[in-house]
C-alpha positions in Angstrom: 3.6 104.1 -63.0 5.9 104.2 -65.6 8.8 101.5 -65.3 11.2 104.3 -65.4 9.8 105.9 -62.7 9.1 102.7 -60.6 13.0 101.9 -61.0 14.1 105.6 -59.9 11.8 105.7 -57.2 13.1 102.7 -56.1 16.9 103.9 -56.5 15.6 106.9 -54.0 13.9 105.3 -51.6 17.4 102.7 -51.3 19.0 105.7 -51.1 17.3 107.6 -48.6 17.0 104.5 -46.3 21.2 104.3 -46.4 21.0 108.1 -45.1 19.0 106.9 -42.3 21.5 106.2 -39.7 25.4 107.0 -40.5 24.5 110.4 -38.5 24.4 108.0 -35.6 27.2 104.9 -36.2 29.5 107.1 -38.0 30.4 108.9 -34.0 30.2 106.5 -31.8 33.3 104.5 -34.0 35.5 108.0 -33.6 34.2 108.5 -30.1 37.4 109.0 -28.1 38.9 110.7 -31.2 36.3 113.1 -30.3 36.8 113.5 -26.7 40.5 114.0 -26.8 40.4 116.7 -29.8 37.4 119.0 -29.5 37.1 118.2 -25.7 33.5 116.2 -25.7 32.7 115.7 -22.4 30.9 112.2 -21.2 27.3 114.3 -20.7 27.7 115.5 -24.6 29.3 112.2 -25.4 26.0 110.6 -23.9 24.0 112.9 -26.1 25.6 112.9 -29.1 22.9 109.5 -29.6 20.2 110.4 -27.6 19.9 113.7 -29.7 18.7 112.6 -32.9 16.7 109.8 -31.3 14.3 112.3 -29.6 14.2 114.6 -32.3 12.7 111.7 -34.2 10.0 110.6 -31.4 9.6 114.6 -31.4 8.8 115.0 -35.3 6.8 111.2 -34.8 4.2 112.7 -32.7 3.1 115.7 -34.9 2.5 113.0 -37.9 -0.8 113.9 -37.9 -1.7 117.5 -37.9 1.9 117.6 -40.6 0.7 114.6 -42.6 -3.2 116.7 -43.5 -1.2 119.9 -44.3 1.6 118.3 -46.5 2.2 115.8 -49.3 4.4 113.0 -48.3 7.1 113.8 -51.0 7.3 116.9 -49.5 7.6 116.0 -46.4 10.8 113.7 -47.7 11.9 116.6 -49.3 12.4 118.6 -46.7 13.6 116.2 -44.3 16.5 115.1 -46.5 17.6 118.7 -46.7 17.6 119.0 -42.5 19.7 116.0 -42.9 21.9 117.0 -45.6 22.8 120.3 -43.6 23.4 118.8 -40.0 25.6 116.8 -42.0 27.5 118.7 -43.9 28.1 121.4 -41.0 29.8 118.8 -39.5 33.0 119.8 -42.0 33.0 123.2 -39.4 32.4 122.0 -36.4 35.3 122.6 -33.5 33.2 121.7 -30.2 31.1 119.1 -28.4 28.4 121.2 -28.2 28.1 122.1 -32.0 28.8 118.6 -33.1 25.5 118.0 -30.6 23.3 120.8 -32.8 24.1 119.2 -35.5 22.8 115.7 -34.4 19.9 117.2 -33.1 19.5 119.0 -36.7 20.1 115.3 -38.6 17.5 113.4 -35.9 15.0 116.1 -37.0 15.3 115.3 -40.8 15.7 112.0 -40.1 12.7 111.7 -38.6 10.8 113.6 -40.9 11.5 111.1 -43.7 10.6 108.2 -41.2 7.3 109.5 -40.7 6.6 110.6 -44.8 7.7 107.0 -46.2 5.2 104.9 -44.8 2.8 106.7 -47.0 5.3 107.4 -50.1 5.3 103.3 -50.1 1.5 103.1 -50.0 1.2 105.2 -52.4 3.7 104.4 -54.7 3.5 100.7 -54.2 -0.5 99.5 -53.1 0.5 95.8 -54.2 3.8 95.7 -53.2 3.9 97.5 -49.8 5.0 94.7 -47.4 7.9 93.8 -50.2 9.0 97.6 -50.1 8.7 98.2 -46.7 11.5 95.1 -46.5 13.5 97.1 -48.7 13.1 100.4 -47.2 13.9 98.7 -43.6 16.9 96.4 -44.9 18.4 99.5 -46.7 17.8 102.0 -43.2 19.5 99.4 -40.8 22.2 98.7 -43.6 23.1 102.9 -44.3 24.0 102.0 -40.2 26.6 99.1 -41.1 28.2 101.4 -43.4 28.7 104.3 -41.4 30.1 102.0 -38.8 32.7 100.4 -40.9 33.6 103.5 -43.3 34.0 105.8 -40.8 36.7 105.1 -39.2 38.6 104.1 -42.5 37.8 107.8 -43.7 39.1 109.5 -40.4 42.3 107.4 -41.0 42.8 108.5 -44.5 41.5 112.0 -45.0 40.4 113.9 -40.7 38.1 113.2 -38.4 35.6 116.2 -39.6 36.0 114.8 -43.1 35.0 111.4 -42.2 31.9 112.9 -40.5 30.5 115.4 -43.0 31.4 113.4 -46.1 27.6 110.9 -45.3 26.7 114.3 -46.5 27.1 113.3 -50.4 25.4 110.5 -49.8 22.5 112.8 -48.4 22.7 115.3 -51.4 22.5 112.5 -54.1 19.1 111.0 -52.0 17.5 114.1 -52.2 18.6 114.7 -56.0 16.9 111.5 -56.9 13.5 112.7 -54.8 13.6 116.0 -57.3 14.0 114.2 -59.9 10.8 111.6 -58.9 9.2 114.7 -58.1 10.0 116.2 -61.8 9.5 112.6 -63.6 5.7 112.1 -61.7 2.9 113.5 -62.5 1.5 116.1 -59.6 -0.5 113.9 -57.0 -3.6 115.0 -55.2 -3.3 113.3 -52.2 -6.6 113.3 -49.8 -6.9 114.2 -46.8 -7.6 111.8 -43.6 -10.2 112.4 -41.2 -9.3 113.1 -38.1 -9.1 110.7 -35.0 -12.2 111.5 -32.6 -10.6 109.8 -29.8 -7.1 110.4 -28.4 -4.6 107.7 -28.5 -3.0 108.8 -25.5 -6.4 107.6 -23.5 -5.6 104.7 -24.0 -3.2 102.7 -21.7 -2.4 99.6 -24.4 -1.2 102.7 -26.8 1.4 103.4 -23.8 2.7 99.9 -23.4 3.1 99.5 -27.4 5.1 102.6 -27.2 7.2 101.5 -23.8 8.0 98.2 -25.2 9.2 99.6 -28.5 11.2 102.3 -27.0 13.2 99.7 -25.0 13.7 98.2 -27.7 15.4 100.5 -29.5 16.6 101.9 -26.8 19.0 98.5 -26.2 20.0 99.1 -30.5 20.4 103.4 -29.3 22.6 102.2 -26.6 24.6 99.6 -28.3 24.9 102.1 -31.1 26.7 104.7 -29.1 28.9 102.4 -27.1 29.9 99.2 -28.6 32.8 100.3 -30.1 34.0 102.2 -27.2 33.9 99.4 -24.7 35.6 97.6 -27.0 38.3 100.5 -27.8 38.6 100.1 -24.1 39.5 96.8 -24.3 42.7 97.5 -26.7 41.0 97.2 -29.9 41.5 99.7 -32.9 38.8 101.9 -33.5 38.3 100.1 -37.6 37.8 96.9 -35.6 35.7 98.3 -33.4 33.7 99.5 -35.8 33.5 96.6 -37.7 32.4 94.5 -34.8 29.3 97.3 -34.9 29.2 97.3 -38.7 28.6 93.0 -37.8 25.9 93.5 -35.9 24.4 95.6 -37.7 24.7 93.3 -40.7 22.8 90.6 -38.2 20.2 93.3 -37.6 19.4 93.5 -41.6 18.9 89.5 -41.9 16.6 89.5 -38.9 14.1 92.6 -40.0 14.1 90.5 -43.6 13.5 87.3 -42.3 12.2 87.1 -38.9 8.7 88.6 -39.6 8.2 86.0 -42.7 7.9 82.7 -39.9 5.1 84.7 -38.3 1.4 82.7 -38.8 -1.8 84.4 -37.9 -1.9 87.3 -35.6 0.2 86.2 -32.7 3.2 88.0 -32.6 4.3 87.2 -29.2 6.0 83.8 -29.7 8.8 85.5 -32.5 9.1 88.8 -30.4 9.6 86.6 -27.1 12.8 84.9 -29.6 14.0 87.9 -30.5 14.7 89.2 -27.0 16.0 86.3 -26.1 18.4 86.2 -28.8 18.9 89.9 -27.2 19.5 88.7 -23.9 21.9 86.1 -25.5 23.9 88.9 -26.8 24.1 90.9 -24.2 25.1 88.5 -21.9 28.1 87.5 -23.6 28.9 91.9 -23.7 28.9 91.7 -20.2 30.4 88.3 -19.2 32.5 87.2 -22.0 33.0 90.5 -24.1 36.5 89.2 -25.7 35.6 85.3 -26.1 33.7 84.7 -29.5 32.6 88.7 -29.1 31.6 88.0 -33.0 28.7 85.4 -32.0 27.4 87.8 -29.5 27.1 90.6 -32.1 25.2 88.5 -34.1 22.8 87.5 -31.7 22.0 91.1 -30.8 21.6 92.0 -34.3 19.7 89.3 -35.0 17.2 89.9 -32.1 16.9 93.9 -32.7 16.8 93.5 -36.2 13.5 91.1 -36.1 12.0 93.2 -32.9 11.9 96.6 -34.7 9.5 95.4 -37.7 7.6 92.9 -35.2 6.7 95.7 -33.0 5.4 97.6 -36.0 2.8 95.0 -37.1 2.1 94.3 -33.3 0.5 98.0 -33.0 -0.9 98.0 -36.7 -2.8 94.3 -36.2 -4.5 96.4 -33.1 -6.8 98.2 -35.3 -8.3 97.4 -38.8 -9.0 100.5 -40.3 -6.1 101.9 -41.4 -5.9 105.8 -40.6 -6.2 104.4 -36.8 -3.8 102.2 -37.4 -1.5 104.5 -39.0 -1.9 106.9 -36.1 -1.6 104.4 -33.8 2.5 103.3 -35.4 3.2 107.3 -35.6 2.2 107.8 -31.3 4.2 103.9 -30.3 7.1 105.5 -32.6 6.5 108.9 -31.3 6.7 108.1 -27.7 9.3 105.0 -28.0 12.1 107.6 -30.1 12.2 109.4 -27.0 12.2 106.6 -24.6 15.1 104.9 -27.0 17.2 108.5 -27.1 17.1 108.5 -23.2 18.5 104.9 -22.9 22.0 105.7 -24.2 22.1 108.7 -22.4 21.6 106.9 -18.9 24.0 104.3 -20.7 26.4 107.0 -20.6 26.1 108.1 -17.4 26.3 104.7 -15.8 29.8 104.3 -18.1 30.8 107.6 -16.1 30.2 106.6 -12.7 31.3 103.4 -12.4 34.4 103.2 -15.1 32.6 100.9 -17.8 29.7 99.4 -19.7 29.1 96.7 -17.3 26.5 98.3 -15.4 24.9 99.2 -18.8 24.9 96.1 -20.5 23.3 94.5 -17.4 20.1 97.5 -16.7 19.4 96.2 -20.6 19.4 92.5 -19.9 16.9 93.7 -16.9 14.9 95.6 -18.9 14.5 92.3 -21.5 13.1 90.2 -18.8 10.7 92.7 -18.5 9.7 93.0 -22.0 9.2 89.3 -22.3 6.5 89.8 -19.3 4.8 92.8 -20.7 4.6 91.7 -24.6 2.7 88.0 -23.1 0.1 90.8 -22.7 -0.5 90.9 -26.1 -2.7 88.4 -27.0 -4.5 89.2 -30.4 -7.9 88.2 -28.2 -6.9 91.7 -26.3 -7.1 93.6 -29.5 -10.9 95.0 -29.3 -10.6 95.4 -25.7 -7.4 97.4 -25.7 -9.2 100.3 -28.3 -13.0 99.6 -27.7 -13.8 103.1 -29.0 -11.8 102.8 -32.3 -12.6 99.0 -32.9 -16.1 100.0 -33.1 -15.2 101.9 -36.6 -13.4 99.2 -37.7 -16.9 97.4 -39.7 -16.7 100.3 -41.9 -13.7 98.8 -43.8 -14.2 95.4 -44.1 -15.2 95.2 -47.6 -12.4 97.4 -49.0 -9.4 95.8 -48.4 -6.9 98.5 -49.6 -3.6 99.7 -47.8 -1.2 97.4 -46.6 -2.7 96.6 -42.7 -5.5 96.1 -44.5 -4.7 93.9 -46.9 -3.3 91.6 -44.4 -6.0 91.8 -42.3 -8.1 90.8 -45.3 -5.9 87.5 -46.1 -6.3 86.4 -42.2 -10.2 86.7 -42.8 -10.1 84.3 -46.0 -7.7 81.8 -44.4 
């Protein structure tokens, strides 16, 4: 690849990552703006995060049969352009309910490009995939920080529809830079991958990978959609509120980049266990002591859900060595886990309704920690052949052609 091209493709896939998640941060900072001028009711309100969050566990678990019909940059393509027109209708919208189609419109195009990138980065980058994939991920939790502080600034200065719709140029010039990668590359014949003979869903490890990283992003969902409302609640202005979100989000970016880099070997429990307990930290000090050092708690969180997003990842690709199982594998634990994370801010919400705050909220999540730290001592890397007998078995066939990025690292654990 041509430096040029390397350089713009890098410039779009930055790009792209910063459209990732402003759909989301962007409302919950204008949240009871929203309530108190198009009427959104606490059910909607609840919604307006879970929304996209399913549609991307929705889109997740088709990867397969769309990634053997369709070229990965057309895949991007064509999610970016979902995204850029749930968010641009959001310039039009006047209701709770059509401010919900459009989040539901975003989620799908959002997680369309989730699902295509993986394999844009492979592709693009064989030699550098694990560096990428730390920009890709720094740049996707970063686009959230930004929405989170901005937003609120732009419904100050210009309206509130304004201040929602405008992420939309930031949508149109990703998907500019993708046509012109498109135009600037030469036409790739991508192969095909052979299908899976055994279904992942047989298989009752590929259920707890996907319950454990669906609770974990369900905590980020529901911190997400309701930090900065409890704090609103609290007196604060929504730009502070926002900021105290755009923090932790900030945290979040340092601990995807760094966390996974003290790992050794193939024993991921003893970080994960850190990161929900830097979690649990955080969300203590939401629940107990919201408005003493509420900085140092946002941190915390961020810090633990930023380095527990990527760890999860690796956790389900080190199950399997060759890599179109392991591929598949990530694509059903995101698949499944979406839609268990877009559920958690919606039962977040509810809980808010009944009982008059977050309390009740912030404590189901520090219960649901304690339980991941008991399900993820499970896995042990000794469990790995057990857990997928039937697809380990294949797994001989590739270990003299150490390509791909789970493969690579597979093959630098073999010479060590």
């Amino acid at each position: 690849m041509k430096r040029e091209s390397t350089l713009l493709t890098l410039l779009a896939l930055v790009t792209a990552g910063l459209t990732m998640r402003p759909l989301l941060t962007s409302v919950s900072t204008l949240l009871p703006r929203l309530q108190s001028s198009m009427g959104v009711g606490n059910a909607t309100a609840s919604l307006l995060a879970a929304a996209p969050m399913v549609m991307m566990g929705a889109i997740a678990c088709l990867a397969g049969g769309l990634l053997q019909r369709h070229s990965t940059r057309r895949i991007l393509i064509a999610g970016l352009a979902l995204l850029l027109t749930g968010t641009a209708l959001r310039q039009w919208v006047g209701s709770g309910t059509t401010l919900l189609l459009t989040a539901a419109l975003g989620g799908l195009g959002i997680g369309l490009v989730q699902m295509a990138m993986p394999g844009a980065i492979r592709q693009r980058f064989p030699s550098r995939s694990a560096a990428v994939t730390g920009l890709w991920s720094g740049a996707l939790m970063g686009g959230g920080g930004l929405g989170a502080a901005l937003t609120p600034w732009l419904a100050e200065r210009l309206n509130t529809s304004l201040a929602l719709s405008g992420w939309s140029a930031l949508v149109l010039l990703a998907l500019l830079l993708w046509l012109a990668v498109r135009l600037m590359e030469p036409a790739r014949t991508e192969s095909q991958q052979p299908r899976m003979r055994t279904a992942l869903h047989r298989f009752p490890r590929a259920w707890s990978l996907a319950l454990s990283f669906g609770l974990v992003n369900g905590t980020y969902a529901s911190l997400i959609a309701w930090l900065p409302d409890s704090f609103m609640r609290y007196g604060w202005p929504a730009q502070a509120s926002g900021a105290l979100l755009a923090l932790m989000i900030g945290a979040q970016v340092c601990g995807a980049l760094i966390l996974p880099l003290l790992g050794r070997g193939q024993d991921r429990r003893g970080l994960i266990l850190m990161c929900l307990v830097l979690q649990g930290v955080g969300l203590s000090g939401f629940l107990f002591l919201p408005l003493t050092t509420p900085w140092l708690w946002a941190i915390a969180a961020g810090v633990g859900l930023g380095g527990a997003f990527p760890l999860a990842l690796v956790l389900a690709l080190d199950h399997l060595a060759r890599p179109v199982h392991a591929a598949r594998l990530v694509a059903f634990v995101q698949g499944v886990g979406f839609i268990i994370a877009g559920i958690m801010p919606f039962i977040a919400g509810q809980l808010r309704a009944l009982t008059g705050s977050l309390h009740s909220a912030w404590a189901l999540h520090l219960a649901i920690i304690c339980g991941l730290m008991l399900l993820n001592l499970r896995f042990h890397p000794r469990s790995y052949h057990r857990a997928f007998p039937a697809l380990a078995d294949d797994a001989a066939t590739t270990d003299n052609s150490c390509s791909g990025q789970t493969q690579e690292s597979l093959c630098q654990q073999k010479t060590r």
